[in-house]
N, CA, C and O atoms as a CHARMM CRD file, in Angstrom:
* protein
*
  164
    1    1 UNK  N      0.82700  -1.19500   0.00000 PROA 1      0.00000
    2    1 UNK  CA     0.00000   0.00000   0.00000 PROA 1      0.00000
    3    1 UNK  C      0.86700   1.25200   0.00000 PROA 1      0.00000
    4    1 UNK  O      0.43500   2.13400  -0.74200 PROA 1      0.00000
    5    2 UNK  N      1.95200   1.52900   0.63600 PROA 2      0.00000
    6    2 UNK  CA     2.61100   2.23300   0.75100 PROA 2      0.00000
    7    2 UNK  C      3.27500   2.71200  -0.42000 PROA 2      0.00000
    8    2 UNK  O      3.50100   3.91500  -0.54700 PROA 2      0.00000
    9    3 UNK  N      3.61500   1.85800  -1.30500 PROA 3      0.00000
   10    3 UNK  CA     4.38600   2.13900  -2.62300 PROA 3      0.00000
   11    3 UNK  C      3.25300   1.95100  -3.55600 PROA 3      0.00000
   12    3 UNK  O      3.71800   1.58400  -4.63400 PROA 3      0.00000
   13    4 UNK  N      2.39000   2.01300  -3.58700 PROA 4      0.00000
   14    4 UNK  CA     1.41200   2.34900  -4.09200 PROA 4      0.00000
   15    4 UNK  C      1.06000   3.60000  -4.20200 PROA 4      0.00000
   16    4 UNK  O      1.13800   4.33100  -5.18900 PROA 4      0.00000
   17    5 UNK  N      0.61100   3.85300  -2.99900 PROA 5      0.00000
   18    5 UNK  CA    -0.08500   5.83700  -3.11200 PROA 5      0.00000
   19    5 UNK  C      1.17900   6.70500  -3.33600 PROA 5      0.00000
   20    5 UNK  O      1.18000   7.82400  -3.84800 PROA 5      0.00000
   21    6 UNK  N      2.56800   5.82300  -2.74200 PROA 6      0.00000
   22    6 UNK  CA     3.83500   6.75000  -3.04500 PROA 6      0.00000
   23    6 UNK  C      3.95200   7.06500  -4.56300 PROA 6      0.00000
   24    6 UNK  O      4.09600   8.23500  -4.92000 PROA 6      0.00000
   25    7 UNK  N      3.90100   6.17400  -5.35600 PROA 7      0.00000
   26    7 UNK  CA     3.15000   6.33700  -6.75200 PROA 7      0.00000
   27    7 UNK  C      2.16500   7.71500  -7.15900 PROA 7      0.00000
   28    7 UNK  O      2.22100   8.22600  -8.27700 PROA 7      0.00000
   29    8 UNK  N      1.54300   8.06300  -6.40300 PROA 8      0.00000
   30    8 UNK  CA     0.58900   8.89200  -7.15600 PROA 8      0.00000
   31    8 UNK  C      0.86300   9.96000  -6.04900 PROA 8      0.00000
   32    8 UNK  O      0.39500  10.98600  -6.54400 PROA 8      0.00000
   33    9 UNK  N      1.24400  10.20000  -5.11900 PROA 9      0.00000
   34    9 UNK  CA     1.34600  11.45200  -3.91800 PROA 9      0.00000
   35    9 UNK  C      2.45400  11.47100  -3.72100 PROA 9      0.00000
   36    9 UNK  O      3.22200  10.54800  -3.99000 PROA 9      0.00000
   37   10 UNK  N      2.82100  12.77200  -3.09300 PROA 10     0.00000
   38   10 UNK  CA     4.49600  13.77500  -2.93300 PROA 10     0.00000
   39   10 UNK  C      4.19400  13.87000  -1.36500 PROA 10     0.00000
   40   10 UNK  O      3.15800  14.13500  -0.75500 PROA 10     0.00000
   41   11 UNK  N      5.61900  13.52100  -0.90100 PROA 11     0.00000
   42   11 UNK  CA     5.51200  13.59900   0.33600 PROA 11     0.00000
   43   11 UNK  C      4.87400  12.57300   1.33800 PROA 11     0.00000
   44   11 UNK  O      4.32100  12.97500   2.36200 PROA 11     0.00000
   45   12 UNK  N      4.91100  12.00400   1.20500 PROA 12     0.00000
   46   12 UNK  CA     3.70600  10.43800   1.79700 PROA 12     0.00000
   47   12 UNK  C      4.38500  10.03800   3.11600 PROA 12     0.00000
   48   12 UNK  O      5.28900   9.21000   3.00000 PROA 12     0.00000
   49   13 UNK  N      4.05600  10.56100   4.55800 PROA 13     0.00000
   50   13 UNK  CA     4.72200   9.36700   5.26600 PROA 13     0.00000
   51   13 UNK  C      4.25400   8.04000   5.13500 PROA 13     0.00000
   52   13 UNK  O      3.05500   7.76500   5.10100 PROA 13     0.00000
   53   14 UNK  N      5.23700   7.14500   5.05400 PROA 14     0.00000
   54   14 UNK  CA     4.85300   6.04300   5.12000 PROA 14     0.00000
   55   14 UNK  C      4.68500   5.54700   6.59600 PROA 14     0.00000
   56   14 UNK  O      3.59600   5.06600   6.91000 PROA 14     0.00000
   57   15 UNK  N      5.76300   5.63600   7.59100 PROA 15     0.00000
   58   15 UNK  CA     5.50100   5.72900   8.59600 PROA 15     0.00000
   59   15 UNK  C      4.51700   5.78100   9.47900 PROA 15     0.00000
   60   15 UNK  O      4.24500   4.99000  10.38300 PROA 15     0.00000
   61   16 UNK  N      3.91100   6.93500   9.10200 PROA 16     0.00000
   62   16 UNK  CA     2.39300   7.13300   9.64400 PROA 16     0.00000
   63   16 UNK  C      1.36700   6.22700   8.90200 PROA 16     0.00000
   64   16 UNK  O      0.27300   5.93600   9.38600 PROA 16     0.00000
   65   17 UNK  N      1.72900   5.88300   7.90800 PROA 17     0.00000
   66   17 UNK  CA     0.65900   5.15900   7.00500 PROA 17     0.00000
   67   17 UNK  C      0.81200   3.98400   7.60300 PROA 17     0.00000
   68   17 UNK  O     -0.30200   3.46500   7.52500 PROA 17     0.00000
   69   18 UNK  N      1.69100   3.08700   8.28200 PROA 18     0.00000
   70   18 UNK  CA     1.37500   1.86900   8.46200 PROA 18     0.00000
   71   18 UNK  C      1.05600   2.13000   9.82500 PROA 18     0.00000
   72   18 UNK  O      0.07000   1.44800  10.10300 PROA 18     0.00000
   73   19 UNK  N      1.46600   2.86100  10.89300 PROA 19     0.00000
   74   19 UNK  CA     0.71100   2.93700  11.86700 PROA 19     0.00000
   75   19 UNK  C     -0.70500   3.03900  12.05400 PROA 19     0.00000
   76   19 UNK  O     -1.27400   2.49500  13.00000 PROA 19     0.00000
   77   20 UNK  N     -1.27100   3.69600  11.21300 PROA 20     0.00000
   78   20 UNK  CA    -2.50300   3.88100  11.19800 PROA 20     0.00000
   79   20 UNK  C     -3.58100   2.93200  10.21900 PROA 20     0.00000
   80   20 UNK  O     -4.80200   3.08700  10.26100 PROA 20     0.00000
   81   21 UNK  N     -2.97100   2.04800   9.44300 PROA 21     0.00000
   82   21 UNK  CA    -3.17200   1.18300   8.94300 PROA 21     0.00000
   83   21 UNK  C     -3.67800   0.06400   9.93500 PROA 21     0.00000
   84   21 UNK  O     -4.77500  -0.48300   9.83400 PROA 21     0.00000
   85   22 UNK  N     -2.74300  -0.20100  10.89800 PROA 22     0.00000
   86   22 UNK  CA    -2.63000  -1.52500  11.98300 PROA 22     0.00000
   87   22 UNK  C     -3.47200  -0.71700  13.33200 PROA 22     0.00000
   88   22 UNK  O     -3.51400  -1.32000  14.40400 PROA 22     0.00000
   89   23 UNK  N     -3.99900   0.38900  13.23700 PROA 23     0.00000
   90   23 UNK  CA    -5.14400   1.17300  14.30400 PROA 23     0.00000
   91   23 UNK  C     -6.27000   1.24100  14.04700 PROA 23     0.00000
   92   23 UNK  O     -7.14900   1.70300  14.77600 PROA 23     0.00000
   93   24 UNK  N     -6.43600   0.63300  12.60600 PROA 24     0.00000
   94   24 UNK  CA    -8.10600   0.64600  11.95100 PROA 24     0.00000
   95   24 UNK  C     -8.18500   1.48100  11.32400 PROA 24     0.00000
   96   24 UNK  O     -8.93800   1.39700  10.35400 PROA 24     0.00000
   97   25 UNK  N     -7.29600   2.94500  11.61900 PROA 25     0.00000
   98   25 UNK  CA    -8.36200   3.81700  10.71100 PROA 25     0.00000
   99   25 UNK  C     -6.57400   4.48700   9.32700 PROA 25     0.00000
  100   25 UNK  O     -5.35600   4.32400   9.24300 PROA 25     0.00000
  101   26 UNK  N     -7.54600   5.10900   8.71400 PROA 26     0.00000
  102   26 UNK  CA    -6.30100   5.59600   7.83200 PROA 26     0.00000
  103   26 UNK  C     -7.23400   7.42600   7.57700 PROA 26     0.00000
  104   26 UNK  O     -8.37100   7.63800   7.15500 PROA 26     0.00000
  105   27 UNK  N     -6.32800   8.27400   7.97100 PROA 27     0.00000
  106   27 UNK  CA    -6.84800   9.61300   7.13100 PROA 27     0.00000
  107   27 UNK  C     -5.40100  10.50000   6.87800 PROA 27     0.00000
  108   27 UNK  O     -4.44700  10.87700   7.56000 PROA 27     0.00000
  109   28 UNK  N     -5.78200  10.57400   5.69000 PROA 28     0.00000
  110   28 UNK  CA    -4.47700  11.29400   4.44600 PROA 28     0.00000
  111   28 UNK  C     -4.79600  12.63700   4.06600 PROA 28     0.00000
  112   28 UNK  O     -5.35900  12.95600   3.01900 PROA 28     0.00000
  113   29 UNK  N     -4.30400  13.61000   5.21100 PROA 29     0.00000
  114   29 UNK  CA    -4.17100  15.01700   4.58000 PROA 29     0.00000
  115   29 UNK  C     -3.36100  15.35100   4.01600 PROA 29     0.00000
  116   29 UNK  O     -2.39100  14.64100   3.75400 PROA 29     0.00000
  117   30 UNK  N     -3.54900  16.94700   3.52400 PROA 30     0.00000
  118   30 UNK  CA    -2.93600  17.80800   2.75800 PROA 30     0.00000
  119   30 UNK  C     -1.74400  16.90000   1.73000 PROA 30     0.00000
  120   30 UNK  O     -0.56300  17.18900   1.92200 PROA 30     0.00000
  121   31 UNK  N     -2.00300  16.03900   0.87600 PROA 31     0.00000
  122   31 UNK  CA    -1.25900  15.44000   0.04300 PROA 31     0.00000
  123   31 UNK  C     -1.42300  16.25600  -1.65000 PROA 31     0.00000
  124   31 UNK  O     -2.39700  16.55800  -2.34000 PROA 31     0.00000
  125   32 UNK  N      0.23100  16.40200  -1.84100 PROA 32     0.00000
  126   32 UNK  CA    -0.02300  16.47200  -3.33900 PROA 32     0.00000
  127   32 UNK  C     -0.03000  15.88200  -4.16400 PROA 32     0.00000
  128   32 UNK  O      1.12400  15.46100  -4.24500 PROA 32     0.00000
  129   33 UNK  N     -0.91200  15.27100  -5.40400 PROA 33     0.00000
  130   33 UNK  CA    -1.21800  14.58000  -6.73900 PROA 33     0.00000
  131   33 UNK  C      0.22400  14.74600  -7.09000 PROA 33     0.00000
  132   33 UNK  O      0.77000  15.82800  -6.87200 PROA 33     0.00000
  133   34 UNK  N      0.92700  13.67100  -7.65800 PROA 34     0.00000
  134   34 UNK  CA     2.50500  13.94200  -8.33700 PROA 34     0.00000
  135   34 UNK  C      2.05500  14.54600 -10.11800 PROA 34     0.00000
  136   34 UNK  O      0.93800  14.15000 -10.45100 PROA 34     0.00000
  137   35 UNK  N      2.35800  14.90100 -10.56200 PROA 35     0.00000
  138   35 UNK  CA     2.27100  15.76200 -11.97500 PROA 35     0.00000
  139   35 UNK  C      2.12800  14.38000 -12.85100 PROA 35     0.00000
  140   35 UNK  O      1.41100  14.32600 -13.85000 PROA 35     0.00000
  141   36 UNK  N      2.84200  13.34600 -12.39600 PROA 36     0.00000
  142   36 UNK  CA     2.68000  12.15000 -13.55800 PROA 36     0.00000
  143   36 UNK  C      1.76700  11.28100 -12.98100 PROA 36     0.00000
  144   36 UNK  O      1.68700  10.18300 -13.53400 PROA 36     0.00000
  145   37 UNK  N      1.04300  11.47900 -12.00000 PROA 37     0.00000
  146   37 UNK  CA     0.01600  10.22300 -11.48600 PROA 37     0.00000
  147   37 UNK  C     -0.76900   9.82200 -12.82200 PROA 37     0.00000
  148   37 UNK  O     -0.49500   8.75600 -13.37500 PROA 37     0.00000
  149   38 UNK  N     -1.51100  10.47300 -13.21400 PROA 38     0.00000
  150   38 UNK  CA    -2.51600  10.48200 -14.05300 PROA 38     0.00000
  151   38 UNK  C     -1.86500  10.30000 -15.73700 PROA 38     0.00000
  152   38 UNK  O     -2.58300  10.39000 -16.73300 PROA 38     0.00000
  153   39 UNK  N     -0.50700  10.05500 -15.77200 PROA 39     0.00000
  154   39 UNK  CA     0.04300   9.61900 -17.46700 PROA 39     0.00000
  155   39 UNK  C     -0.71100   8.55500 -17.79700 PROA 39     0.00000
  156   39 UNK  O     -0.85200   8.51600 -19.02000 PROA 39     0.00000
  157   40 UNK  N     -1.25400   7.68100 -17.24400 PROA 40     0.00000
  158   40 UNK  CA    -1.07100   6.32100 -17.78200 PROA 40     0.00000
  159   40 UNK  C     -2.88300   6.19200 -18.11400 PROA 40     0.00000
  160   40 UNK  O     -3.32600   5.31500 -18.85600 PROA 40     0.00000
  161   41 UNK  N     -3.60500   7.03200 -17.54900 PROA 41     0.00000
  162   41 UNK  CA    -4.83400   6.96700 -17.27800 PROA 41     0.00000
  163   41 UNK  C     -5.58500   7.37100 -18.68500 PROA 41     0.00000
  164   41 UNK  O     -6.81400   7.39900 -18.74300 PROA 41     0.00000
């Protein structure tokens, strides 16, 4: 999951992402879209 959204978002803790992953909940602020997320689409 992690190298996944790292894929499409700038700046991503991952860190926090698996903590909060293994707490039930997940919420992802202020993230930026990377300029190439959307090439392939």
């Amino acid at each position: 999951l992690n190298r996944l959204l790292g894929d499409y978002f700038e700046n991503l803790d991952t860190s926090q992402l698996k903590l909060g992953i293994w707490g039930g909940d997940v919420v992802l602020r202020n993230l930026r879209l990377r300029d190439s997320a959307l090439d392939d689409v």
